[in-house]
C-alpha positions in Angstrom: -40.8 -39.6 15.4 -41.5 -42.1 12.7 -44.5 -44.1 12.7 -45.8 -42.3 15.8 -48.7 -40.0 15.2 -47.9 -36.3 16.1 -49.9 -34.8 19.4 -49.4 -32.5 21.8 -49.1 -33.6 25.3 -48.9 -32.4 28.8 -47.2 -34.0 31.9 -48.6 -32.7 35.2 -46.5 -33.8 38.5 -43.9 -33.3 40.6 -40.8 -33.2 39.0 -38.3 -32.0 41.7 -35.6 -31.5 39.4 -34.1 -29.1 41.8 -35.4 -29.6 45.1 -36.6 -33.8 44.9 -33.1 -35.6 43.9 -34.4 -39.1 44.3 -37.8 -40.9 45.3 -40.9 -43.0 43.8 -42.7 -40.0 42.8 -40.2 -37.5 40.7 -38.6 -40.3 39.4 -41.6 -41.7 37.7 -43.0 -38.8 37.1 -39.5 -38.1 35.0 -39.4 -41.0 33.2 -42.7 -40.9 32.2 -41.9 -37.2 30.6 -38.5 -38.7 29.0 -40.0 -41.3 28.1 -42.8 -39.6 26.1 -40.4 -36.5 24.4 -38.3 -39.2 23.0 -40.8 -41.0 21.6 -43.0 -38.2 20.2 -40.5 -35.1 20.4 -39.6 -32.9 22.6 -41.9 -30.4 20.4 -45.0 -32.2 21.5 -44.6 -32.8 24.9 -44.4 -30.2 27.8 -44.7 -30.2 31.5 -45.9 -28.5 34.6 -43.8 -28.9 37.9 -46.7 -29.0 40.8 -43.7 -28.9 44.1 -44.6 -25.8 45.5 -47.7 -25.4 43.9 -49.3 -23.8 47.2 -47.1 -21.3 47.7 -48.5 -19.9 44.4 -51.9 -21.2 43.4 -54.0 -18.8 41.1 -50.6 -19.2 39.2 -50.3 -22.4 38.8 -54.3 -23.1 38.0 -53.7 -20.3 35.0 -50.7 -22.5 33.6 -52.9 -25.6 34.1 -56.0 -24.0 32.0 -53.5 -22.7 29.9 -51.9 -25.9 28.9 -55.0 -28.3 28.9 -56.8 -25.7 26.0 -53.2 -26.2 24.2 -52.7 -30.2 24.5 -54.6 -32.9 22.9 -53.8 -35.4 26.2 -53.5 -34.1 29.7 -51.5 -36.9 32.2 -51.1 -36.0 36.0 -49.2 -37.7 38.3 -50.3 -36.3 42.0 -50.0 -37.8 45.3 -52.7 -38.4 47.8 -53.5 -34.7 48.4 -53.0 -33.8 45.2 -55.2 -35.9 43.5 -57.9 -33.9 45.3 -57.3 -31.1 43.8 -55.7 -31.3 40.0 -58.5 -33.7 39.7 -61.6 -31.5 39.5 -59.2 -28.7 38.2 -58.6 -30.7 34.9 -62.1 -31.6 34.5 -63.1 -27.9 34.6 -60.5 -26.7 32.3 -61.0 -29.5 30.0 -64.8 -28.7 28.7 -65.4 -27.6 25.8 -61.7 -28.6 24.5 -60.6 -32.1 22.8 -57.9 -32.9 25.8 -58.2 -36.1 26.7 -57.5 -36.6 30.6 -55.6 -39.1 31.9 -54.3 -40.1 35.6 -51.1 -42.0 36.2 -51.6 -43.4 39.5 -47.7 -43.7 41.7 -48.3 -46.6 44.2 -51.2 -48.7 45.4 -53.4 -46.7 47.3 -55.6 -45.3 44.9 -58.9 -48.1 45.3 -59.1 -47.6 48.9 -58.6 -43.3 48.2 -61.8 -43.7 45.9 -63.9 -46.3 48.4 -63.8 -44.2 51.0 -64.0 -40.4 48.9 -67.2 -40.8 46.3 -66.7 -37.5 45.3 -63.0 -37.8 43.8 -64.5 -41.1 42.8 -67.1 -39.7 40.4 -64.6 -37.3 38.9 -61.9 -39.5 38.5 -65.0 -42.0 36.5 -64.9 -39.2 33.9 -61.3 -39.2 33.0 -60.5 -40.9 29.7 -57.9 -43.5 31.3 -56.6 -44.4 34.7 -53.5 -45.7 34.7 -52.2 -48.3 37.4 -49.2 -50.3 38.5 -51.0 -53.6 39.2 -53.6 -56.2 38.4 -55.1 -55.9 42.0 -55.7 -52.2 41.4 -56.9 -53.0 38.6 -59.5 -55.6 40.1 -60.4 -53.1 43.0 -61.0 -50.2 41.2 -63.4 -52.4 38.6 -65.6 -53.6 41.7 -65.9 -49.7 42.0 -68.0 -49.6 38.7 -64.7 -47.9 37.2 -64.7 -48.0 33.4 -61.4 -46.2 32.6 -58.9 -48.4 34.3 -55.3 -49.6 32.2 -52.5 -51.4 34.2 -49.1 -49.7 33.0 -46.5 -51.2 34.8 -44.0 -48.9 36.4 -40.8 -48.6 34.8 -36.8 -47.6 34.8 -34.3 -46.3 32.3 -31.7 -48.4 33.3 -29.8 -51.0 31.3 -29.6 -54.3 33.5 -26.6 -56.1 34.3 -25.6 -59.5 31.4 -25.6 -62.2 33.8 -21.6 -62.8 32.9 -21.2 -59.5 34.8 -22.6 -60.6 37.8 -19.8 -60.5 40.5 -19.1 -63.7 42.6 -20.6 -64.1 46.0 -18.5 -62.6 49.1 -18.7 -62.9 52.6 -19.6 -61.2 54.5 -23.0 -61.4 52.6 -23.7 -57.5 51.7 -27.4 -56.6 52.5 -29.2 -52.9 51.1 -32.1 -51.0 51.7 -32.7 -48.6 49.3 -35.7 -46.4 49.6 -37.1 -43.4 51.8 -35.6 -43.9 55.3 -38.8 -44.1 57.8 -39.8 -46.3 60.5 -42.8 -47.3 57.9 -40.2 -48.6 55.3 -38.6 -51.2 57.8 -35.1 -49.5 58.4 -35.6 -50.1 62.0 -37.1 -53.7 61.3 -33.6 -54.2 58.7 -31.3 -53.0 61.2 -33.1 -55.3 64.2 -33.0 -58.4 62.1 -29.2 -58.3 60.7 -28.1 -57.3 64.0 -29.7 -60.5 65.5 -28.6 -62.7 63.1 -24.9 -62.0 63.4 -25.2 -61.7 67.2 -26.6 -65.3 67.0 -23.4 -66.5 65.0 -21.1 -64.7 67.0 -19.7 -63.3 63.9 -20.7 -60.9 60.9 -22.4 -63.0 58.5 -24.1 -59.7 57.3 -23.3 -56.3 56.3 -26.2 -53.8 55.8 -25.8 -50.5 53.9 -28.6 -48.1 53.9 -29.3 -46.0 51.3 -32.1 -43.4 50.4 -33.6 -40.1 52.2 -34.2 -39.3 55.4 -37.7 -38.7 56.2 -37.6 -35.0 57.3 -40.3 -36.7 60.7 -38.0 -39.4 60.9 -34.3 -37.5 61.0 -34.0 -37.4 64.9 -34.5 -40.9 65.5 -32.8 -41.9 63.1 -29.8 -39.7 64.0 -30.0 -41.9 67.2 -30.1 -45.0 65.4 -27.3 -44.5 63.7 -25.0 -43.7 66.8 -25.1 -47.1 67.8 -24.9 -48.7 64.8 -22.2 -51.7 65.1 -19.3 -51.2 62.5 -21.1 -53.7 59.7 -24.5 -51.5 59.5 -23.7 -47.6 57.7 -26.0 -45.0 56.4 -24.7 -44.6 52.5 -26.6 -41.7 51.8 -28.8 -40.6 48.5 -27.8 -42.4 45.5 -28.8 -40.4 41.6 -31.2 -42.5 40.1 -28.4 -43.1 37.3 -25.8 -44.4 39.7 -28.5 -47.3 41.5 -26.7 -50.1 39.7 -23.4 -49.5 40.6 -24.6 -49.0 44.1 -26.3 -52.7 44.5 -24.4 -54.4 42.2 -22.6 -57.3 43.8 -24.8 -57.3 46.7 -26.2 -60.5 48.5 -30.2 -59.3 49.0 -32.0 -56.0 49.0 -34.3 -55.4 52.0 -37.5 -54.5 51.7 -39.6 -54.8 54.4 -42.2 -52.4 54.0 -44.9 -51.5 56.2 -47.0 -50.1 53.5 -50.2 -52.0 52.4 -50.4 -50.2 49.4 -47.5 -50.3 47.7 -47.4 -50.4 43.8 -44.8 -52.0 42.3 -41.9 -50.0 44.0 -38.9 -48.6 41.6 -36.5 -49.7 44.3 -37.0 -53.4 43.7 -36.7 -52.6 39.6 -33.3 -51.2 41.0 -32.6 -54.3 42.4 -34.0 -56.9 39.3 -31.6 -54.8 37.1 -28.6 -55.2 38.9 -29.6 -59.3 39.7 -29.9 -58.4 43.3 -32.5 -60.9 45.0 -35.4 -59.5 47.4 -36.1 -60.4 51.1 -39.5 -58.3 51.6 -42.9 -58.1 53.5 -46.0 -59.2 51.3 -47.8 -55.8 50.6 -51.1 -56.3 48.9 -49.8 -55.9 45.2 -46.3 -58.1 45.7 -47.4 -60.4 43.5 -47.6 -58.4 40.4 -43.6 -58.4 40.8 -42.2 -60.6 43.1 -42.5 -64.4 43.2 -39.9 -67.5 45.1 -37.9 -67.0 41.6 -36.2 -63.5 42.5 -36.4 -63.5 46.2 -38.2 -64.3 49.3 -40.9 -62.6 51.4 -42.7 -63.1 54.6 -46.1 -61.6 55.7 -46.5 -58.0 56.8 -45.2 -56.3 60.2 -43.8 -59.9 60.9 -40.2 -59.0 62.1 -39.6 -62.5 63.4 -40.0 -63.9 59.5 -37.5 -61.0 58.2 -34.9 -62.6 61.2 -35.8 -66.3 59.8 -35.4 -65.4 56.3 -31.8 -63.9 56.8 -31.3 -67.3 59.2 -32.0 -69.3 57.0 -30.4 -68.1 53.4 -26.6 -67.6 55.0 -26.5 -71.5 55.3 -27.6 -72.2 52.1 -26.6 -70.4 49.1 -26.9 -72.9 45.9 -29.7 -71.5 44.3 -28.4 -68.2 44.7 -27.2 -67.6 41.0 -30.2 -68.9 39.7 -32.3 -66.4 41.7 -29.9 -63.5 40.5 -30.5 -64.1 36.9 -34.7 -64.7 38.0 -34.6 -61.5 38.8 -32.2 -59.9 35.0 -35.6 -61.5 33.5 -38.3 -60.1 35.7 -36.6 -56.9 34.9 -37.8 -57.3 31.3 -41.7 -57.3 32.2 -41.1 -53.4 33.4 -39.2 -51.9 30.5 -40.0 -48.6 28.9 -40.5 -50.0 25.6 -43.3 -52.3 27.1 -44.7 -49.2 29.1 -44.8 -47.3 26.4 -46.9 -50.0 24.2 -49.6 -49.8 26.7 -49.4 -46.0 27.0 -49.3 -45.6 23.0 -52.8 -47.5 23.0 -54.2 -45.4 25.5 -53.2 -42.1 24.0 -54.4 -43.1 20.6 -57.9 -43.6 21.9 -57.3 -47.8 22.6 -58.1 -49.5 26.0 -55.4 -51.5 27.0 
């Protein structure tokens, strides 16, 4: 590519091409990997695919030794278990080579991982970058006496919407979730709220479709759920990370009333900014590094009762709704690929961001 420096580079993660169709975790771990082969060539970037990975261990640590002795940079992207073990597993592999280690942290968990493990903490302290989602990781993992900490804002490969192709408002008002169907992501907290609203009215101001995948712990309940949904509430299915804006575009809100404290800065909502779909969602500890009054609204945590006066609320008044559909076409500029990449360029030329 020119006017980017050649070097070999490694993605370790779950990729799930086969087996993970949709999800926070193979889909950033995916555009992370597309992102890099198209701007350095596919030549110089390869990747290992950690689902599985227990069924066949010794093989997988041989491929990992393997590739860290052949790459100049080294990025993971495990999960909460699996930071416990690729972590130390680099570090071994990586002495006595020049592979520069870095950790691309998916959600907002990580500070509270490394307060309460010292262990992973040290090891982690002696990679060459950490890279996280938001300014409060950031903060948290600095009061740690972490050195190596970068905010790289997550990311999508979707072109937004122009706001001329923003469809008109229709009632009933359509409401989405989009995002791994659990009891911890608010489906049942969605579904409780719309219901009461339009109950209330006595007719349906709201529609809700729900869209993601079923939590294999969550299936029979939700199976119940579903069979006495009213007519305005359906299950939509998983929709291919390609095909998110034509499945919110048009629609009144997304829901996202997440139980999580730790979130990052969730792809779903990206989803939503790029098809100029306004959020309703629960305050999780990092909100602020992409949500604000000028692309939705939000109430505090586990609060069910602010989700129902939200929904109240908006249906009666909907003259600012334009101008928080085209808040959110901008806030979808702060999370492109091209500014990503900036900040990951830095980092793998040797820079702190």
């Amino acid at each position: 590519m020119k006017g980017l420096l050649m070097m070999k580079i490694c993605v370790i993660g779950a990729f799930g091409f086969d087996t993970m169709p949709t999800g926070g975790q193979p889909v950033k771990t995916r555009n992370l990997y597309k992102l890099l082969s198209e701007k350095y060539g596919t030549d110089e970037v390869s990747y290992i695919e950690t689902y599985g990975w227990k069924k066949h261990p010794f093989k997988m640590m041989n491929t990992v030794r393997r590739a860290v002795k052949q790459s100049e940079n080294v990025i993971m992207l495990p999960a909460h278990n699996g930071v416990k073990v690729f972590a130390p597993l680099l570090l071994r592999y990586a002495k006595g080579t020049a592979a520069k280690l870095f950790y691309d942290v998916i959600g907002g968990w990580l500070p509270q991982k490394t307060a309460a493990d010292q262990k992973l903490a040290g090891q982690l302290r002696k990679f060459d970058g950490i890279w996280v989602e938001t300014s409060s990781m950031k903060t948290a993992l600095d009061s740690q006496k972490f050195s190596n900490v970068s905010i790289v804002p997550n990311f999508k490969f979707i072109a937004p919407l122009m706001p001329e192709e923003l469809p008109p408002l229709e009632k009933p008002y359509r409401l989405c979730t989009f995002s791994r169907v659990m009891k911890e992501k608010g489906v049942e907290d969605a579904v409780e709220a719309v219901i009461r609203v339009n109950n209330d009215l006595g007719k349906t101001v709201y529609t809700l479709d729900i869209y993601g995948p079923v939590d294999k712990a969550y299936q029979e309940r939700f199976e119940m759920i579903c069979s006495n949904f009213p007519d305005y509430i359906q299950y939509k299915g998983i929709v291919r990370p390609d095909e998110s804006i034509a499945a919110l575009k048009g629609a009144f809100a997304l829901l996202f009333p997440t139980h999580f404290a730790t979130e990052g800065i969730p792809g779903t909502i990206l989803d939503a900014y790029a098809a100029g779909v306004p959020i309703v969602t629960s305050k999780w500890e990092n909100c602020g590094d992409i949500f604000d009054d000028g692309t939705g609204w939000g109430y505090e945590m586990s609060n069910k009762q602010g989700l129902y006066m939200i929904l109240s609320q908006i249906c009666h008044d909907t003259t600012k709704w334009n101008d928080v559909r085209e808040g959110c076409l901008k806030k979808y500029a702060c999370f492109s690929a091209d500014e990503a990449f900036s900040r990951i360029q830095k980092q793998l030329s040797g820079s702190r961001v």
